[in-house]
N, C-alpha and C positions, 0 to 999 in steps of 0.2 A: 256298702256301695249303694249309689241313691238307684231310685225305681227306675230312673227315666236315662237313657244312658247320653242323651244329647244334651240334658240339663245344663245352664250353664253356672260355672260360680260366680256368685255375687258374691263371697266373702270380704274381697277385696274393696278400700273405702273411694267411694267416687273424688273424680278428679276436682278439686275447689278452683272452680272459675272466680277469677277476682276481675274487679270491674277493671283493673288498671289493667289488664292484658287488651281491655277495647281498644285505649288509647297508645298503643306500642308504635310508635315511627316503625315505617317502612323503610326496605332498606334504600328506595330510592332516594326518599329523601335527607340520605346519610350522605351521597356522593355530593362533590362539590359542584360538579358540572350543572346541579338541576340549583342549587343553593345561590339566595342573592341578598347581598350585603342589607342591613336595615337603613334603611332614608329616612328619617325625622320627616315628619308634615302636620299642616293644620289639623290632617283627619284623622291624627293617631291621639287617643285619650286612654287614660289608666283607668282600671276601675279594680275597688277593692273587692274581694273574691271573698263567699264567707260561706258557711256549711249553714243551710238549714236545718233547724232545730224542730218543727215539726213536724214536716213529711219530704218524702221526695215527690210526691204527684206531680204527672206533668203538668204544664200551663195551657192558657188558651194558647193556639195556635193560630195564625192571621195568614190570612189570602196572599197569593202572590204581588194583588193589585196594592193589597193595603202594605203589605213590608216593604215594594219598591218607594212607596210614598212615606215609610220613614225617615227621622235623620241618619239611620244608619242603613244605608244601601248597599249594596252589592261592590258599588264601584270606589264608593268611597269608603271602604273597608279593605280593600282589597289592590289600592290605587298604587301599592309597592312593589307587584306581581303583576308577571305578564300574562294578560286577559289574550293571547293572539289564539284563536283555534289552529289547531293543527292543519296543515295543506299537505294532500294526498293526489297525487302521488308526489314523495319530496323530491326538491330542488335539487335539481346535481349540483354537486359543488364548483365552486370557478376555482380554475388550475392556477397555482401561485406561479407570478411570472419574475424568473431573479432577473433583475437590473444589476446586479455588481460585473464591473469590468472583469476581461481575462484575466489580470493582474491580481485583482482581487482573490480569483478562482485560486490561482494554483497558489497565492501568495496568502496564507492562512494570517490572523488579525495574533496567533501565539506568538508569544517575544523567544520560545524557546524553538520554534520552527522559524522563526525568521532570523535568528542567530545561526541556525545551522545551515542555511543557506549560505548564509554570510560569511561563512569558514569555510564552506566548499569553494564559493565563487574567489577569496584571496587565497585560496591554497590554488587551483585552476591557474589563477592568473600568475600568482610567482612561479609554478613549475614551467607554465607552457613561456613565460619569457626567460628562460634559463636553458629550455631544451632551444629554444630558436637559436639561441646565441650559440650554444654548441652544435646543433645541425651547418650555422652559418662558418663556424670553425671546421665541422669535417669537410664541407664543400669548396670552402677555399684550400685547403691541402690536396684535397684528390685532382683539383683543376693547376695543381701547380707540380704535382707530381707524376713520374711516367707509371702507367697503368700498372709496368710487371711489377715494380717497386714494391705495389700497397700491398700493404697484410691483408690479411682475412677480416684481422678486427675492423679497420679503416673501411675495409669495401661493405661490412654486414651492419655498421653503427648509425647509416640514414635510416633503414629498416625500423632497428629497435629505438630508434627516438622516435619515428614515426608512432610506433605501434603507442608510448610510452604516453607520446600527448592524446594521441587518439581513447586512451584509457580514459584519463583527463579529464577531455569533453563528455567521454561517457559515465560517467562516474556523475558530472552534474547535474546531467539529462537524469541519470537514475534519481538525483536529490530532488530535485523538481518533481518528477513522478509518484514518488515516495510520499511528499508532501501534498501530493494531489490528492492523490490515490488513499492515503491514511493506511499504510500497507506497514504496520510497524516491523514483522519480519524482514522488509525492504531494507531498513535502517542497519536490524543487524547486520546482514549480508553488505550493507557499504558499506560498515567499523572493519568486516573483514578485508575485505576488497582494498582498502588505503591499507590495512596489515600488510596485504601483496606486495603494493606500491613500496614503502617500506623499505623490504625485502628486495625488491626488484632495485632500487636507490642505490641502497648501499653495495651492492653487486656490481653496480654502474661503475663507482669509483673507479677500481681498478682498470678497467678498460677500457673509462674516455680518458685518464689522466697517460696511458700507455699510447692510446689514440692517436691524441692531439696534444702530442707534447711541442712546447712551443708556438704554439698555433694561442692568435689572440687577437678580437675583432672589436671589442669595447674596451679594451683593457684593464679589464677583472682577471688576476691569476685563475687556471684551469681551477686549481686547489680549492678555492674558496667558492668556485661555481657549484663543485660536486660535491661540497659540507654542505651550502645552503639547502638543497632539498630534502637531505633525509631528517634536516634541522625542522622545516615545514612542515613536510609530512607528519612527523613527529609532534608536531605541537598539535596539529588538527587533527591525529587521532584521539590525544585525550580529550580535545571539546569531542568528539564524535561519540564518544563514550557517556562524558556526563550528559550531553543534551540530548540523544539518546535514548537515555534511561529515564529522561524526565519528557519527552517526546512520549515514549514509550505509556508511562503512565495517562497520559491526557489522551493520547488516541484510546488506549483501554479503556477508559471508561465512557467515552463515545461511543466504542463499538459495542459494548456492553448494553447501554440502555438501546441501543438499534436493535440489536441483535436477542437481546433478553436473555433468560438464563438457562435454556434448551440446550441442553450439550449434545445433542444430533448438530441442530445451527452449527453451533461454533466449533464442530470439527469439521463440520463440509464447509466453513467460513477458512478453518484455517488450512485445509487442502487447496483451496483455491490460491490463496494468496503464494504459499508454497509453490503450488503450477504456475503464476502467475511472473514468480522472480527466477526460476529456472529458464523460462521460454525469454524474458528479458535478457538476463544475462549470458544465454547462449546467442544472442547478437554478435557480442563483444568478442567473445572466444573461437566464434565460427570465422567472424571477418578477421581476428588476427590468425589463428593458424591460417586459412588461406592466403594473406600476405605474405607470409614467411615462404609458405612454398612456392609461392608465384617467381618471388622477386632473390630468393636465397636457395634456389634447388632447382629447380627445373627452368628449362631453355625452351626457346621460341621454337625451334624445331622438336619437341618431344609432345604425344599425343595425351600427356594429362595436362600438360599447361593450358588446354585450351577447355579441357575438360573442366577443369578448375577454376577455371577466370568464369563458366558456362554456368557453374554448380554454387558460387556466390552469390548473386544476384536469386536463385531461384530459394537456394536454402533462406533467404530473407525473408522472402515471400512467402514459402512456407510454415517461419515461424510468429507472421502476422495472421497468417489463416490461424493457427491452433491460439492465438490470442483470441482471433473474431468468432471461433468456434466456444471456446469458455464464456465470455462475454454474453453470445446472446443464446447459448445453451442448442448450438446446431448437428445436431448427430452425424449426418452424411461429411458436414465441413470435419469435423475432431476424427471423424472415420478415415479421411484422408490425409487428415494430419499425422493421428498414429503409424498409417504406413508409410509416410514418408519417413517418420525419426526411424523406423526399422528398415530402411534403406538406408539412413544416414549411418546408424549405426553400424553396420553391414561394413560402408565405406570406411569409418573410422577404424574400424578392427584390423581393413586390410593395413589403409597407412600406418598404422601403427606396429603390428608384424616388420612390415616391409623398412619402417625406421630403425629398429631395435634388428633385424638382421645385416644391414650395411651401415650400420653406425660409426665403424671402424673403417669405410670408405672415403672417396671424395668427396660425394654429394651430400655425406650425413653426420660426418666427422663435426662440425663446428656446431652444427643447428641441432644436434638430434636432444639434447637434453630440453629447449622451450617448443618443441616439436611435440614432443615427449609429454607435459606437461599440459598444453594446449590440448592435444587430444586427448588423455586423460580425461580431462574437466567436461569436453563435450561429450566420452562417451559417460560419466557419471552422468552428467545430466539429464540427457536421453532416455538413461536406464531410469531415473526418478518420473520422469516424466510420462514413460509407461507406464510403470507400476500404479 
């Protein structure tokens, strides 16, 4: 053990500084942002570079006065490079101002978003001129026949056309928003959404062609009215599908370099958008169940009809607050939002009891299964929507 206990060891061989560690690039001048392309000029000359062979000694060195008076100066050395001093404190930046129309906004420059538009807006256009023609066939029957006459189907089929187009228009509005928005989850949920349509179409058949039998106002047989949509539908689910998935792909990798590769972000990105098509699509489903029971269950003299007609208009309202509450991040707005979907919820629970026990009655016998179905959807929503 050596004498001195604080000794230190020198065993170890010293570190060999080499001169080329002097001249190591910084990493600044690695990034490109500081980096500037070379410009050719008179003042750039080669010169051959050679190792002296007798000493390194430095040279004279010359005054400030006399190197600016050489032919190689500061400025013309250097005349490639920006000579600007720095200005403290720095310049705020000027805010980029977009000049592109509204058209432009919601109307993206993709040929695969601007194809999907373009399949929602002719799928829109043939149903809603298909359902008119059929609305204009139950209207002309009901005004030519006596009131005890009509079925149930006859007097409940303005309703569900109603409801049918009214989908329709909403379904575009959501493509448009979708397309705004870069909300690719949005996308999936309307491949589903035309799945319902679909579904709902082919259901149809049977009960405008029982409807409006002999009944004809352009004259197109019923028959070939009630093929053409589900024929529609059908073909612009599977562009919805491929375009889509390739929609799909081009928003991801937008939202990716926004968004970066922080997986906190992009689960509170993709909670958001989640809350974001829940509260949309509960427009749709709020305003047709309350149609049905406005106009297919309760009477002018009963004290929900008025309740009801009272509670759509505000339930709207409600679910543009828990929009403008997510939006600009308002704790007292989403505080009030929350407790209204737990009164909504509340309400939904009873209707729905109250459907499923007099289903086998008068008032609920025909409606209770899209009754049924309708609240369903708004209370899953709701409950998503808390959670």
């Amino acid at each position: 053990m050596s004498a001195h206990p604080y000794e230190f060891d020198t065993s170890h061989k010293p570190y060999n500084h080499s001169q080329q560690d002097d001249y190591k690039a910084s990493y600044d001048d690695l990034i490109d942002e500081y980096s500037a392309p070379y410009a050719p000029n008179t003042h750039h000359q080669t010169f051959a570079v050679g190792t002296p062979q007798t000493s390194h000694r430095r040279g004279i060195s010359a005054t400030l006065g006399k190197a600016s008076s050489s032919s190689y100066s500061l400025k013309q050395s250097d005349d490639t490079h920006e000579t600007q001093a720095p200005v403290y404190p720095p310049l705020k930046p000027t805010k980029e101002v977009d000049t592109r129309t509204i058209w432009q906004k919601i109307i993206p420059e993709s040929l695969a978003c601007r194809l999907y538009l373009a399949t929602v807006l002719v799928e829109t256009t043939v149903d809603l001129a298909i359902e008119g023609e059929l609305f204009l066939r139950v209207k002309d029957k009901t005004e030519n026949e006596d009131p005890s006459a009509q079925s149930a189907t006859t007097r409940r089929m303005p309703v569900y056309l109603a409801i049918f187009a009214l989908a329709h228009v909403f379904q575009f509005a959501m493509a448009l928003d979708a397309v705004y928005a870069r909300n690719t989850l949005q996308f999936v949920l309307l491949a589903i959404f035309n799945a319902l349509f679909l579904l709902y179409a082919i259901i149809q058949i049977g009960e405008v062609r029982d409807a409006l039998a002999g009944q004809s106002v352009s004259g197109i047989p019923i028959s070939v009215l009630t093929i053409i949509i589900p024929v529609v539908i059908s073909v612009a689910e599977i562009a919805y599908i491929g375009l889509g998935w390739k929609i799909y792909h081009e928003f991801g990798w937008g939202v990716y370099k926004f968004l970066g590769a922080d997986r906190r972000i992009k689960r509170l990105y993709a909670n958001y958008q989640i809350y974001e098509c829940l509260v949309k699509f509960d427009v749709f489903f709020w305003v047709g169940f309350s149609v049905q029971f406005i106009w297919l269950v309760l009477q002018e003299n009963d004290w929900e009809y008025y309740v009801t007609c009272a509670a759509l208009p505000l339930s709207i309202v409600l679910l543009v607050e828990g929009h403008l509450a997510a939006r600009h991040e308002n704790k007292w707005m989403m505080a009030t939002f929350m407790c209204g979907c737990v009164g909504a919820m509340i309400y939904f629970i009873y209707k729905l009891i109250r459907v499923l026990l007099e289903l086998n009655g008068d008032r609920y016998k025909l409606v209770w299964k899209s009754l049924t179905v309708f609240c369903t959807s708004l209370l899953f929503s709701r409950e998503r929507i808390i959670d």
